[in-house]
NUBA-588824 format. One line per 8 residues: their letters; for each residue y, z, x of C-alpha. Coordinates in steps of 0.02 Angstrom, whole numbers. Layout:
// NUBA-588824
A> Y,Z,X  ... $
// end
This chain:
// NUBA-588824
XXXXXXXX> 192,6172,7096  156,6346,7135  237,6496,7200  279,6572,7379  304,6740,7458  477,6793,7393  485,6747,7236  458,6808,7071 $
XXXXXXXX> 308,6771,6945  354,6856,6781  407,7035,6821  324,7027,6977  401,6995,7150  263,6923,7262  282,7022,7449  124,6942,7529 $
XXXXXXXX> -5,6782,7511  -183,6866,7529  -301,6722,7473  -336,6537,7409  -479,6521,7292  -524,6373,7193  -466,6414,7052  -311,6517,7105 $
XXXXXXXX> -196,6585,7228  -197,6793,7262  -43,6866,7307  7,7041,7326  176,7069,7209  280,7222,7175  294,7289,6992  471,7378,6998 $
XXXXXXXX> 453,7449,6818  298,7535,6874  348,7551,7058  174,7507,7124  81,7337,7205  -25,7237,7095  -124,7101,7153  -63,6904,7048 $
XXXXXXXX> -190,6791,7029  -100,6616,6994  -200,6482,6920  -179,6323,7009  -56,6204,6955  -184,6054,6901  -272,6178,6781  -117,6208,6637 $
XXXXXXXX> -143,6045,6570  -336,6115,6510  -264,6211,6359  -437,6256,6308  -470,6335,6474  -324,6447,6464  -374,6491,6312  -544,6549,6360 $
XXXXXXXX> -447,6631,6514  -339,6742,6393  -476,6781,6313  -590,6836,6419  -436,6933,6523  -432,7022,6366  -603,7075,6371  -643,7108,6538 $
XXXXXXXX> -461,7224,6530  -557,7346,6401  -694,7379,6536  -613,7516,6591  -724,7592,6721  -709,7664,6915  -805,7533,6999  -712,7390,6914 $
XXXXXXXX> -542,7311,6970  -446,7319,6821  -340,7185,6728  -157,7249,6670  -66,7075,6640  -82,6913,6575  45,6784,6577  134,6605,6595 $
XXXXXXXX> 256,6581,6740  335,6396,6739  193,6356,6629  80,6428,6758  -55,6547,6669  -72,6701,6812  -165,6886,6809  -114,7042,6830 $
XXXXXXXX> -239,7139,6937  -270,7326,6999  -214,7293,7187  -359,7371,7292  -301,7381,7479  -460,7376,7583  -604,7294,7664  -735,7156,7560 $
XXXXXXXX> -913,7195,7600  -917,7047,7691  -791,7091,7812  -900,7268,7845  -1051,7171,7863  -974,7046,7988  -910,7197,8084  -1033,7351,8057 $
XXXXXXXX> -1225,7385,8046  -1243,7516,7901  -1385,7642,7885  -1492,7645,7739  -1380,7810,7648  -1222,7698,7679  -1303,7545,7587  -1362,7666,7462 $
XXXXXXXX> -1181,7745,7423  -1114,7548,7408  -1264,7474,7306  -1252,7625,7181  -1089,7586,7109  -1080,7411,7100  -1257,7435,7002  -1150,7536,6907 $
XXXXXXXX> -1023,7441,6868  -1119,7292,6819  -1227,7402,6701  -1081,7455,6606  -1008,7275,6600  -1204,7218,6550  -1172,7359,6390  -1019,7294,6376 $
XXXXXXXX> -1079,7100,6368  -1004,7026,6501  -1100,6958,6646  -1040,6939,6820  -1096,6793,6862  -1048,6780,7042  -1098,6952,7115  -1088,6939,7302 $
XXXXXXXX> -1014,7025,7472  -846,6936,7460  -834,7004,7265  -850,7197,7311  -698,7280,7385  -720,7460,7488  -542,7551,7510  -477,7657,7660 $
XXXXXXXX> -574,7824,7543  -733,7755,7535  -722,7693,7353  -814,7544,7290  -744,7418,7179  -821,7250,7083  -705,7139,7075  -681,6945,7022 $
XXXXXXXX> -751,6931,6854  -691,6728,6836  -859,6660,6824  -887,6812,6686  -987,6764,6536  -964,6855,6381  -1125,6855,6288  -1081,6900,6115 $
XXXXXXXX> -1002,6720,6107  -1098,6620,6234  -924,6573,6301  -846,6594,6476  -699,6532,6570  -817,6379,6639  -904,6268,6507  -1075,6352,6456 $
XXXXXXXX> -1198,6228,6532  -1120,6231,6694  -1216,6269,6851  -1107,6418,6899  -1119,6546,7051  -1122,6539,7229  -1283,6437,7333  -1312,6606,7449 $
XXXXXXXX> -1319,6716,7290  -1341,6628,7149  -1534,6649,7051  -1659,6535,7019  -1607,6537,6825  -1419,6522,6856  -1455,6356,6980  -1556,6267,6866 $
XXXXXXXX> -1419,6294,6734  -1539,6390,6611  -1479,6526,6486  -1432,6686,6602  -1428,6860,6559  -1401,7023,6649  -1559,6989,6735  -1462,6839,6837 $
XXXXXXXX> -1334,6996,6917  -1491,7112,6962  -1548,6957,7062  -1359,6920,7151  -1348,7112,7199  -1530,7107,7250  -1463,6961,7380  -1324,7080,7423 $
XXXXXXXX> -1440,7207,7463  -1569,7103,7560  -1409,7055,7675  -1359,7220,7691  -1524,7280,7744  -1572,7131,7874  -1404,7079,7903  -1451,6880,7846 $
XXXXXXXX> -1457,6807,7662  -1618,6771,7612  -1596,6611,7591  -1497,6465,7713  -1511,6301,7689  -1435,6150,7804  -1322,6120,7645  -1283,6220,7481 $
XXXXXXXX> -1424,6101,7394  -1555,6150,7504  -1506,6327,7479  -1504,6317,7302  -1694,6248,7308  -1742,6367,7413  -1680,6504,7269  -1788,6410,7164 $
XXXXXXXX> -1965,6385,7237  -1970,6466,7399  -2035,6655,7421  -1886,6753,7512  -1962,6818,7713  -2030,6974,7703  -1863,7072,7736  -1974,7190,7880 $
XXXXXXXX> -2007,7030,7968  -1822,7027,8000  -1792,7198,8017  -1955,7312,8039  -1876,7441,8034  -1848,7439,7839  -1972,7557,7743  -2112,7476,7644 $
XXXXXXXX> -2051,7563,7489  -1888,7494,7532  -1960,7298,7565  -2053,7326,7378  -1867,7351,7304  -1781,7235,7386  -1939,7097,7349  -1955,7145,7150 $
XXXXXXXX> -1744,7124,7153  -1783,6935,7205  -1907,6902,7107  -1919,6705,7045  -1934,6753,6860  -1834,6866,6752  -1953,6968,6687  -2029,7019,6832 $
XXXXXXXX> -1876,7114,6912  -1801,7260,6882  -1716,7286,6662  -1556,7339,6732  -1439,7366,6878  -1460,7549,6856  -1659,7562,6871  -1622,7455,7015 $
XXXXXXXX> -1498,7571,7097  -1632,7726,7047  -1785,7640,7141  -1660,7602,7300  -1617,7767,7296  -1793,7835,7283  -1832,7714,7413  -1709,7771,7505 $
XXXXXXXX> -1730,7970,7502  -1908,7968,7471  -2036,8047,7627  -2036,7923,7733  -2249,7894,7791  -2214,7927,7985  -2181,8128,7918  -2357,8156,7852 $
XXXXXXXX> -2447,8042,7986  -2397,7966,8137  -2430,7749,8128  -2579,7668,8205  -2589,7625,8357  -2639,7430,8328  -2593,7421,8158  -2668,7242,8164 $
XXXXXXXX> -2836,7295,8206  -2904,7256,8030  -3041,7418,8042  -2866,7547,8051  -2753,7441,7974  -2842,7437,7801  -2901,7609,7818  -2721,7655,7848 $
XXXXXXXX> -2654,7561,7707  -2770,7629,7579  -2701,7796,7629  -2547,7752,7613  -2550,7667,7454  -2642,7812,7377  -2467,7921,7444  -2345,7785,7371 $
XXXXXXXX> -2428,7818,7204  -2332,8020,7228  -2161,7963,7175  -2025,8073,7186  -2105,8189,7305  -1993,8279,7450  -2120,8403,7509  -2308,8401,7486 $
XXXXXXXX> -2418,8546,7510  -2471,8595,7666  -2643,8562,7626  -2619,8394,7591  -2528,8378,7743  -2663,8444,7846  -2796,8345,7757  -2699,8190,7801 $
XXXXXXXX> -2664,8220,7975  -2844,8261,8004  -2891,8099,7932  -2760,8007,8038  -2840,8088,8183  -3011,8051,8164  -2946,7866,8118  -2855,7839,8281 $
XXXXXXXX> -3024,7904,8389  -3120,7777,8301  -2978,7647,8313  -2965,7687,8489  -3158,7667,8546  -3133,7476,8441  -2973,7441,8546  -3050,7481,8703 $
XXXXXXXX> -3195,7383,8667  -3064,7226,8601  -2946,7244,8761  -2924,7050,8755  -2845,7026,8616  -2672,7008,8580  -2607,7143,8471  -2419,7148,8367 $
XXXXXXXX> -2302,7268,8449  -2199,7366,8336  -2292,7337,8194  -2295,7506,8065  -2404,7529,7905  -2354,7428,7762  -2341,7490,7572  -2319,7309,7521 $
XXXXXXXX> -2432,7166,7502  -2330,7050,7612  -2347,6904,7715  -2450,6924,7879  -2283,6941,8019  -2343,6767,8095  -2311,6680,7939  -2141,6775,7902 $
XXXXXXXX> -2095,6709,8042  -2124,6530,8015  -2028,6559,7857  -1879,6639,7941  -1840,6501,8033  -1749,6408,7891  -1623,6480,7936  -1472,6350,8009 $
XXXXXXXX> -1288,6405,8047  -1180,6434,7872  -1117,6272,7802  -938,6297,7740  -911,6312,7558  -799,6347,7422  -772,6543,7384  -883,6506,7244 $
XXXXXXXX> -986,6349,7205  -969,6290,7047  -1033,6098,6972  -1049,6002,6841  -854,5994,6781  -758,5932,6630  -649,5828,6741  -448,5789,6752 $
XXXXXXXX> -456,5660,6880  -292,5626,6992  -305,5431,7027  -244,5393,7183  -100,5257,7159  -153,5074,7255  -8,4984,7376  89,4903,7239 $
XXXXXXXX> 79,4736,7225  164,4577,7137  72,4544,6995  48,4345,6895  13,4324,6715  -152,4241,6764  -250,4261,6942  -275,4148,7075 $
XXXXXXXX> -440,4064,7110  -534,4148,7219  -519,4051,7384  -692,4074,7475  -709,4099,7660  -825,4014,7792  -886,4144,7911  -860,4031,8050 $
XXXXXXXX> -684,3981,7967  -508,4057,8040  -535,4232,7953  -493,4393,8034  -611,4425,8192  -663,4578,8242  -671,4656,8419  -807,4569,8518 $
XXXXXXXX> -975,4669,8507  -1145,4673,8575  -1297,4670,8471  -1469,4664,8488  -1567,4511,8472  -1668,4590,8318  -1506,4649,8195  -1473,4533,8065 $
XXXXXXXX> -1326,4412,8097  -1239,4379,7937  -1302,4498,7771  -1421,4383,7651  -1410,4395,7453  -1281,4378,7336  -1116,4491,7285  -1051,4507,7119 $
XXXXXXXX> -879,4576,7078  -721,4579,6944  -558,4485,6962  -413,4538,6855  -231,4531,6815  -173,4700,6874  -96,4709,6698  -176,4624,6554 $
XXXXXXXX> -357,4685,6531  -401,4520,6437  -390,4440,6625  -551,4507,6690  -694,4431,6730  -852,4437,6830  -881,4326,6993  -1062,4280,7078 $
XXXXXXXX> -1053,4215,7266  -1158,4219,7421  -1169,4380,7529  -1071,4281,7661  -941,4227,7528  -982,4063,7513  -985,3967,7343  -894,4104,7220 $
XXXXXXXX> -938,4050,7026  -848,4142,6885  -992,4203,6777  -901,4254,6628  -751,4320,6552  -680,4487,6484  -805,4610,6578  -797,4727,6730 $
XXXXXXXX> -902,4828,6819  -1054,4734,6857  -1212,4778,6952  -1372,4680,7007  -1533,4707,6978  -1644,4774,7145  -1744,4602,7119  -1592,4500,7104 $
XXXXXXXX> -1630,4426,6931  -1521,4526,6816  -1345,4587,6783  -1280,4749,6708  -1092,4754,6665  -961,4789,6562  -928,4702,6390  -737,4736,6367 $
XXXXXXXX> -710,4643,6200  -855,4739,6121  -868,4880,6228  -1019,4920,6273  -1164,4903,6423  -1249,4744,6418  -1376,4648,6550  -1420,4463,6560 $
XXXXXXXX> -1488,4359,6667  -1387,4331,6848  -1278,4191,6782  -1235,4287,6640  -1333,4211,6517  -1458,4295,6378  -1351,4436,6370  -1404,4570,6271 $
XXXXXXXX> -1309,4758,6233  -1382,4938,6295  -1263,5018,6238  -1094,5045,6161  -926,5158,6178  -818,5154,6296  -926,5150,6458  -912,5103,6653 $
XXXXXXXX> -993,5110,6811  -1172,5044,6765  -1293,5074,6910  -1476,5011,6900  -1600,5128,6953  -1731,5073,7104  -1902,5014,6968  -1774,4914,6862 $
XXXXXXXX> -1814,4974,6719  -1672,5111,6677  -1479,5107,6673  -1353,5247,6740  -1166,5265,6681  -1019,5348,6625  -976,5365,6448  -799,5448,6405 $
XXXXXXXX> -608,5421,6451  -596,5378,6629  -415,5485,6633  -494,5637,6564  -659,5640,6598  -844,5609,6530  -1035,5609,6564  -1140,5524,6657 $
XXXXXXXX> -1275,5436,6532  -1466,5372,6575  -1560,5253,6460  -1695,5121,6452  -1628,4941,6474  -1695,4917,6290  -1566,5035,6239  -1694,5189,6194 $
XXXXXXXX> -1705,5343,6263  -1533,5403,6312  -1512,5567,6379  -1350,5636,6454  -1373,5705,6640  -1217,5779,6700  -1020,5777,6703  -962,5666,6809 $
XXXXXXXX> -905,5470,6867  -992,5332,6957  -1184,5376,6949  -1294,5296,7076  -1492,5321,7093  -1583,5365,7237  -1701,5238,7284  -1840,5346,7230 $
XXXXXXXX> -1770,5374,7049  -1757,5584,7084  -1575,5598,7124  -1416,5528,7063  -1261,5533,7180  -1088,5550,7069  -895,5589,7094  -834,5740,6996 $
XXXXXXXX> -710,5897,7026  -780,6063,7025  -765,6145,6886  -560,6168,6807  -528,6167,6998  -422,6009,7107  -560,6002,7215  -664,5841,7210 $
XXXXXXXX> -786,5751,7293  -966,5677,7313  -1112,5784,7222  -1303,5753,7201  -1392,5783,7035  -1569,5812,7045  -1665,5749,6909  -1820,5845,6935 $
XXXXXXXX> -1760,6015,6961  -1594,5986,6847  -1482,6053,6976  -1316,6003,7063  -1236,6011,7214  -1090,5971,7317  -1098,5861,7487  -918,5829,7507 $
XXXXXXXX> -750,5896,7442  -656,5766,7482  -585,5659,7337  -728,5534,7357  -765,5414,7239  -876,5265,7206  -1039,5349,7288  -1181,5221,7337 $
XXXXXXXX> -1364,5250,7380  -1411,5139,7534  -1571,5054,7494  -1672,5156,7634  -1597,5332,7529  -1557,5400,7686  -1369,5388,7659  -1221,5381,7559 $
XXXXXXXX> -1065,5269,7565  -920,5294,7481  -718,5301,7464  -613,5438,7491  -416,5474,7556  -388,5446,7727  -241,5409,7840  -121,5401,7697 $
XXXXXXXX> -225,5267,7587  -397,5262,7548  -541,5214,7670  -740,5207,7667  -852,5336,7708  -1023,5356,7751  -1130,5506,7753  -1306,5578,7754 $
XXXXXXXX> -1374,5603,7595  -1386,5791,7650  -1199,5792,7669  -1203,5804,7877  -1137,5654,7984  -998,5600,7890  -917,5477,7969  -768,5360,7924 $
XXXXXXXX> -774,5146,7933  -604,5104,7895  -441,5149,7933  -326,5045,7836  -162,5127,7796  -192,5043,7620  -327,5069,7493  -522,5003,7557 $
XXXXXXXX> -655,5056,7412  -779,4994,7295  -920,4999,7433  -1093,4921,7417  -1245,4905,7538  -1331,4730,7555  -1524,4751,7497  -1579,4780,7667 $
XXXXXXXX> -1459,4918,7724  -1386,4831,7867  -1225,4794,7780  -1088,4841,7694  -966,4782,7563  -802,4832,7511  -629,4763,7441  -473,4807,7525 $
XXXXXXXX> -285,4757,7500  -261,4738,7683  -130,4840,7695  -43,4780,7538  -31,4615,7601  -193,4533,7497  -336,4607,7390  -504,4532,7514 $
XXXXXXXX> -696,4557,7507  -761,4617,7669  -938,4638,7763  -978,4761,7887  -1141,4823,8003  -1176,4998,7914  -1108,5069,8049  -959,5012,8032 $
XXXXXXXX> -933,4867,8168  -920,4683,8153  -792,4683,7999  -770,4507,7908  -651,4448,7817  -780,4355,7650  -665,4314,7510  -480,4335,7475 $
XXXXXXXX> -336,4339,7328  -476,4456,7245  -369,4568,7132  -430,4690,7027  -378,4806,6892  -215,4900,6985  -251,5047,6855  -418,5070,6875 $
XXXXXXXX> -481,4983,7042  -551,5154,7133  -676,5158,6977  -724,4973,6991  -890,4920,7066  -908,4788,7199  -1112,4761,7188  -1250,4676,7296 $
XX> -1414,4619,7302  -1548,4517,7352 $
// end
């Protein structure tokens, strides 16, 4: 539980709530002894029982509290309230840069006088060897004098060690800010902040992130392979010299951008106070004429190469003009003679060696309204999932048979509907699925039947979590007696082991030919596992529960928490660019790619128990199927997409297999007194195939 305005953490009374992050709560508290307002960070509740991570916390408080410097929000306190870790901060009472840029348009000398101390800042943490790690807008504070601050170092990463509050090899950062390096979970070093403020600076200047994707996984690609527009194409009125800083700030690869924060800040600066060209020569007047425009830029570039300049002699000044002038009478007997074509309003010469404006444009228009994310997006978690307790429910020694259904039998009917002649009446293939005691694990055991639950057949004893192959010939499950993954043949026989340990949640991927699953303690967490069906080649992909491949082998969809956060949901590995990302925060569990990879169906809380999902693979168009008051889960597509699977407890009357149309209509009652494990049925699989 945490605390509330009013009452006391420590020493400190808290007077006002200010924030909820993902990690913690921000109050504003009073330090009597002191007399003066701090701001308390509280960890949240579900993170004390990680000892090791408030371990790492106190250390790295301890740390970032000896970077004593202007810029920086400093740390006075560390503590335990109610076995509650919680920081002491340097209370700052202002306005985030993301507030002023939501309400204000700054001029070049105020993003200047903002930019320099952060840059600052992060240089002297950089010497220091601690990297930000999440440098962006909401991160820099501005108080009521004008005085920047950097705040927020809880993604920090102290490089003398390698070790930071978050696991090392975590995809850390946020999707608007975060660099190429950071996303695909490489190695950072400072070079990763330079990039972040560089993002900062790009908004600042054009008012829009560089980079917006339709989700936080498209906007982390983007980071990664696409070129950032031209920031003049957004705003032309930027400087050229100013577009070349902002550019080498975002560039893809470490080495090509600027050594340090500081060198950065410097070539804003010079950017910034430098002659601008329109006070030695006035622009062209069709600056995409090709004849002037070239001619124009060569003169130009030859002045760019006089750095530092304020004045230049008159001579030069004159000798410039003159050229100018002779320039535009030429330019203007071409014009005249070219009065039918279209010309580019606006345009002024360019330093750079941009994109042509027409295609800045095309690549400006990635830009979508911002999706809404956590304060900072962080994957890839070592994982203390909360299971969500089923309906209790009377539980035998030994289960009853599985009694199998007719579908035109007295089961459950659903609302009449209408359907087209060509959708598919009844799904076609077979279901496989566990049966156990609710209490003694020795109960379980695998069942085959027909995709309209006729003729269930127990296949074999003491396993769970089965899956069928995409052709329908083969079984991957569960071996509980010698733990381990094994596959066989459909009616269980020839089996043969993959892999041991204890393991779960086997998923095939779409060629057959390769196995996905988790490997650790499903009440504390573990990795998600690929490997050959022979057993060779086994490489571990993420953290996480419940893989399942994308039909074209590239992606793997998983449940997982965000990282030491209570914040869980659906995520998407990418196999190809090694990169994460979130599509739901919603407790979901049990994510399935439909056969078409177009969507994703899964279980999550709902309506006090839990229900089934469905959502694009993007993470738009959720939408919910059930809406049991009980638990519904363990959701499968049939091999044609049409149909889905799922077991409920009906309300806590009787565990049941059910059918639906993938849009949820036309629910069918298939099989029924279907228990499975009460401990661990959210993580069980319910699997289908041809």
């Amino acid at each position: 539980m945490g605390f509330a305005v009013g009452e006391s953490v420590g020493p400190y009374k808290i007077t006002e709530y200010i924030a909820q992050g993902g990690m913690a709560t921000i109050f504003k508290a009073y330090q009597p002894t002191l007399d003066r307002y701090v701001a308390l960070k509280v960890i949240h509740p579900a993170l004390k029982e990680y000892q090791s991570f408030v371990a790492r916390l106190k250390r790295e408080a301890a740390i970032i509290a000896k970077l004593n410097h202007p810029n920086i929000v400093s740390v006075y306190d560390f503590g335990q309230a109610d076995g509650l870790p919680y920081l002491v901060l340097q209370f700052v009472e202002g306005r985030t840069l993301k507030d002023v840029l939501r309400e204000e348009k700054l001029s070049s000398q105020q993003i200047l006088n903002i930019i320099r101390p952060v840059a600052n800042a992060l240089s002297f943490a950089h010497d220091h060897g601690v990297l930000h790690r999440d440098v962006k807008p909401s991160n820099i504070l501005i108080n009521a004098e004008g005085h920047v601050y950097l705040t927020d170092f809880g993604l920090a990463r102290i490089t003398q060690s390698g070790e930071s509050t978050l696991s090392q090899d975590l995809m850390v950062g946020s999707p608007q800010y975060i660099s190429p390096e950071q996303a695909r979970g490489e190695n950072v070093n400072a070079s990763t902040d330079i990039y972040s403020l560089g993002v900062v600076m790009y908004e600042m200047f054009t008012r829009r992130v560089p980079f917006q994707g339709d989700t936080p996984y498209a906007t982390i690609l983007a980071h990664i392979g696409n070129p950032p527009p031209p920031p003049r194409s957004i705003n032309p009125q930027i400087r050229p010299v100013v577009e070349q800083v902002l550019l080498k700030a975002l560039a893809k690869e470490p080495k090509d951008r600027y050594r340090s924060t500081r060198e950065m800040s410097k070539a804003l600066e010079n950017a910034v106070k430098g002659p601008r060209e329109d006070e030695f020569f006035a622009p062209p007047l069709q600056s995409d004429r090709l004849s002037v425009a070239n001619a124009a830029e060569r003169i130009s570039s030859q002045i760019s190469h006089v750095t530092h300049v304020r004045r230049l002699p008159w001579q030069v000044i004159a000798g410039t003009v003159g050229v100018l002038l002779l320039l535009c009478l030429v330019g203007s007997f071409w014009i005249f003679s070219q009065a039918s074509l279209s010309t580019l309003p606006g345009a002024t010469t360019n330093v750079a060696k941009v994109a042509s404006p027409a295609k800045a444009t095309a690549t400006v228009k990635i830009a979508v309204p911002q999706p809404t994310v956590a304060p900072t997006f962080t994957l890839l978690p070592t994982i203390q999932t909360t299971q969500v307790p089923p309906t209790p429910l009377p539980t035998t020694p030994v289960p009853a048979p599985p009694t199998a259904i007719a579908p035109t039998a007295t089961a459950p009917r659903p609302t009449a509907m209408v359907t087209t002649p060509a959708a598919p009446v009844a799904a076609r293939g077979r279901i496989a699925y566990s049966v156990g005691s609710g209490d003694i694990a020795e109960n379980h055991s695998i069942w085959l039947a027909n995709a309209d639950g006729s003729n269930p057949q127990k296949i074999m004893d003491l396993a769970l979590w089965p899956a069928i192959s995409p052709d329908g010939h083969m079984l991957a499950y569960y071996r509980m007696k010698d733990e381990g993954i094994y596959v066989s043949n459909l009616d269980g026989s020839n089996p043969r082991i993959v892999t041991t340990g204890e393991t779960c949640c086997v998923q095939w991927s779409r060629d057959g030919k390769r196995l996905a699953y988790f490997n650790g303690k499903l009440k504390f967490g573990g990795s998600i596992f690929v490997v050959n069906i022979d057993g060779t080649n086994k490489t571990e992909i993420t953290r996480g529960f419940n893989p399942s491949w994308s039909p074209d082998g590239t992606k793997i969809a998983y449940s997982a928490c965000e990282t030491n956060t209570s914040s869980c949901g659906i995520h998407i590995y990418d196999l190809v660019n090694k990169v994460s990302a979130t599509i739901t925060r919603d407790n979901g569990q049990n994510p399935q790619w439909s056969p078409q990879g177009s969507k994703i169906v899964y279980q999550a809380g709902a309506g006090g128990g839990l229900n089934v999902f469905v959502v694009n693979a993007d993470g738009s168009g959720l939408k919910q199927l059930t809406s049991g008051k009980g638990n519904d889960g363990q959701p499968a597509w049939s091999s044609d997409s049409n149909f889905i699977f799922w077991r409920s407890d009906q309300d806590g009357k009787a565990w049941g297999i059910f059918s639906m149309r993938a849009d949820g209509s036309d629910k069918k009652l298939l099989i029924n007194n279907v228990m499975p494990d009460a401990e661990r049925w959210g993580r069980e699989s319910l699997t289908a195939g041809p």
